[in-house]
C-alpha positions in Angstrom: 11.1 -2.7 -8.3 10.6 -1.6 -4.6 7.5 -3.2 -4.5 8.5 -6.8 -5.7 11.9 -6.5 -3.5 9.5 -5.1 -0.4 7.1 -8.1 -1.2 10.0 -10.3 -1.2 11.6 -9.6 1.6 8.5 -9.7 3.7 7.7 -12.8 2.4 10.6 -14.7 3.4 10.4 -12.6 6.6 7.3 -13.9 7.8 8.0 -17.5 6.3 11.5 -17.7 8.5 8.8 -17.0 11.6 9.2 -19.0 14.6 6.3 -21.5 13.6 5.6 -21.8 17.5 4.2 -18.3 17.2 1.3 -20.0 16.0 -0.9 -16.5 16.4 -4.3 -16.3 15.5 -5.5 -15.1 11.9 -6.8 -12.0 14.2 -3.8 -11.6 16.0 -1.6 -11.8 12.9 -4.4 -8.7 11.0 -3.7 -6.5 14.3 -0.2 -6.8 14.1 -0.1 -6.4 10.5 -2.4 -3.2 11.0 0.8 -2.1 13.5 3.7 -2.8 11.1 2.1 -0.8 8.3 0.9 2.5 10.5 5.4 1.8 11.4 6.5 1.9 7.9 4.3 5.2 7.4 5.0 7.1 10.5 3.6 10.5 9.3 0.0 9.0 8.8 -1.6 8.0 12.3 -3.7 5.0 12.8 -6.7 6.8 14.7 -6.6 9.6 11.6 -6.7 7.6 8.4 -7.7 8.8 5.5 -11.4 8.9 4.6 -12.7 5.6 2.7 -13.3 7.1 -0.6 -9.6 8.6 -0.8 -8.6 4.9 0.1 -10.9 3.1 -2.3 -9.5 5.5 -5.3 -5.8 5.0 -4.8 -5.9 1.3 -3.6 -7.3 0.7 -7.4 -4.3 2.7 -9.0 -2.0 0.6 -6.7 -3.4 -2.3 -7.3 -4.2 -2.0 -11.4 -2.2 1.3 -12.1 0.8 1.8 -14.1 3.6 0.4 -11.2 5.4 -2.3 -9.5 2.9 -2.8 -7.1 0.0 -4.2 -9.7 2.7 -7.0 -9.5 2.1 -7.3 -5.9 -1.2 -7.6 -6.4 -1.1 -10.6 -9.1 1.1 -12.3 -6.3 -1.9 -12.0 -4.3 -4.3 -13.2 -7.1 -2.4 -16.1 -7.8 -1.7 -17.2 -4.0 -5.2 -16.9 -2.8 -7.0 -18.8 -5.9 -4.5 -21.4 -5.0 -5.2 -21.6 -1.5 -9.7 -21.2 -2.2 -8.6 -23.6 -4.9 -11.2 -22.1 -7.1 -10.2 -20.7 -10.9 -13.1 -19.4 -11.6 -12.5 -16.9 -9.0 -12.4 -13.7 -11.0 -9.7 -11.2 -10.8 -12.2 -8.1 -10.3 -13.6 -10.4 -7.3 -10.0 -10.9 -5.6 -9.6 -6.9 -6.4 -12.6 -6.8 -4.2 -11.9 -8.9 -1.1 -8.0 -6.9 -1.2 -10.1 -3.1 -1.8 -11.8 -4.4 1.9 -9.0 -5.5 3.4 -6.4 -2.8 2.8 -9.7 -0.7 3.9 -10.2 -2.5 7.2 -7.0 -2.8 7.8 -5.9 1.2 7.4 -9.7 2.1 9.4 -9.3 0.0 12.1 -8.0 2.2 14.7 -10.3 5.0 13.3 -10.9 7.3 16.5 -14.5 7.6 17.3 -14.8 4.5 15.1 -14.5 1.2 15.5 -14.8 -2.0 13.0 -17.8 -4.0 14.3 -16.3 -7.6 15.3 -19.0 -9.4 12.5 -17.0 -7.7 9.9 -13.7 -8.0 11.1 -14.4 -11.7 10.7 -16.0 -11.7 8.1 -13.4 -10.4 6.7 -10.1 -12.6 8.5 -12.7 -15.6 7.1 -12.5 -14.5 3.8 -8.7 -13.4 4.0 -6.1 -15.8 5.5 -4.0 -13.7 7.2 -1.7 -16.5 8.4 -0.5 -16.9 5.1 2.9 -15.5 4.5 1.9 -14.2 1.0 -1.4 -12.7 1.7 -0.3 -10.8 4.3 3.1 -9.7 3.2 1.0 -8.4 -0.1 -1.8 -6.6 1.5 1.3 -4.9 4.0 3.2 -3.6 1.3 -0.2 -2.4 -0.7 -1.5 -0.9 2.1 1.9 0.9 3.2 2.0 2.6 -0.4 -1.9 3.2 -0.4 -0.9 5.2 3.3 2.3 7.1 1.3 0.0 7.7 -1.6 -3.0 9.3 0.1 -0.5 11.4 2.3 0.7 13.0 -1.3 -2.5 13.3 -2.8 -3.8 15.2 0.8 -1.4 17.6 1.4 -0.1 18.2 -2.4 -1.5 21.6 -3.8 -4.7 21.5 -5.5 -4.2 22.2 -9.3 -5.2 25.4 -10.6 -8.5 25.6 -12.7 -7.2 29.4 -14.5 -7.4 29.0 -18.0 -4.7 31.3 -19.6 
C-alpha cells in the first residue's frame, strides 16, 4: 500500500501549498520533473532510460498486478472530472499518462531536448496544477525510474535448457 499512502501524502502535500505560489502549469511540470529524479537518486535526469524501456514498464505500473494501478485509477477518475467528459476512455487517459511520465523522465535527456510545441502540448492536455494529477504522475513516474533501474542492471536470465 506504498503507492496509495505515497499518493496520499503528496496529495495533501501539494493541496496544503501556499496558494500564493501560484506557479505556472510549466513551472509546476519542471519542478515535478526535479522532485522525482530526488526520490530516485541512483537514476540521473540527463541519463534516463531509453523510451521503449519506459513505455513497457509504465504499462505494468499503471495496469500490472500492484498498488500503483490504484494510483492510476485516481488519475482516471480526477482528470475525467476535471475534462468533464465520460466518454473519455480509460485506454485514452492510459495514453495521455504513458506521454507524460515519458516527457517528464526524458526531459533533461543530454544531447536531447523536448521541443517546446510538445511540451505544451502536452502541459495543455495535462493540468499539472492540479494536486491529484501531479501527485499521481510523481509517484508513477518515481516507481517507473526504480523499476527500469531493476530491470537494467538485474542479470539477464539464462536461455540453457537443462
Amino acid at each position: 500500500m506504498k503507492a496509495i499512502d505515497e499518493f496520499e501524502s503528496r496529495c495533501i502535500e501539494y493541496k496544503d501549498q501556499d496558494p500564493k505560489q501560484d506557479l505556472t502549469a510549466s513551472a509546476v511540470y519542471l519542478l515535478s520533473h526535479k522532485v522525482v529524479y530526488a526520490e530516485v537518486t541512483y537514476m540521473v535526469p540527463e541519463h534516463p532510460p531509453g523510451v521503449e524501456i519506459l513505455a513497457i514498464i509504465i504499462k505494468d505500473v499503471c495496469q500490472g498486478e500492484s498498488h500503483f494501478t490504484q494510483v492510476f485509477e485516481q488519475i482516471a477518475v480526477r482528470y475525467i472530472s476535471l475534462v468533464g467528459d465520460g466518454g473519455i476512455s480509460p485506454q485514452v487517459i492510459f495514453y495521455y499518462v504513458s506521454n507524460v511520465v515519458i516527457s517528464l523522465l526524458v526531459l533533461s535527456r543530454k544531447n536531447s531536448q523536448l521541443s517546446t510545441d510538445i511540451l505544451i502540448k502536452i502541459i495543455q492536455r495535462f493540468n499539472f496544477r492540479d494536486t491529484i494529477l501531479r501527485a499521481g504522475i510523481e509517484v508513477i513516474a518515481a516507481e517507473v525510474l526504480r523499476r527500469c533501474f531493476i530491470a537494467i542492471e538485474s542479470p539477464p536470465l539464462s536461455a540453457e535448457v537443462y
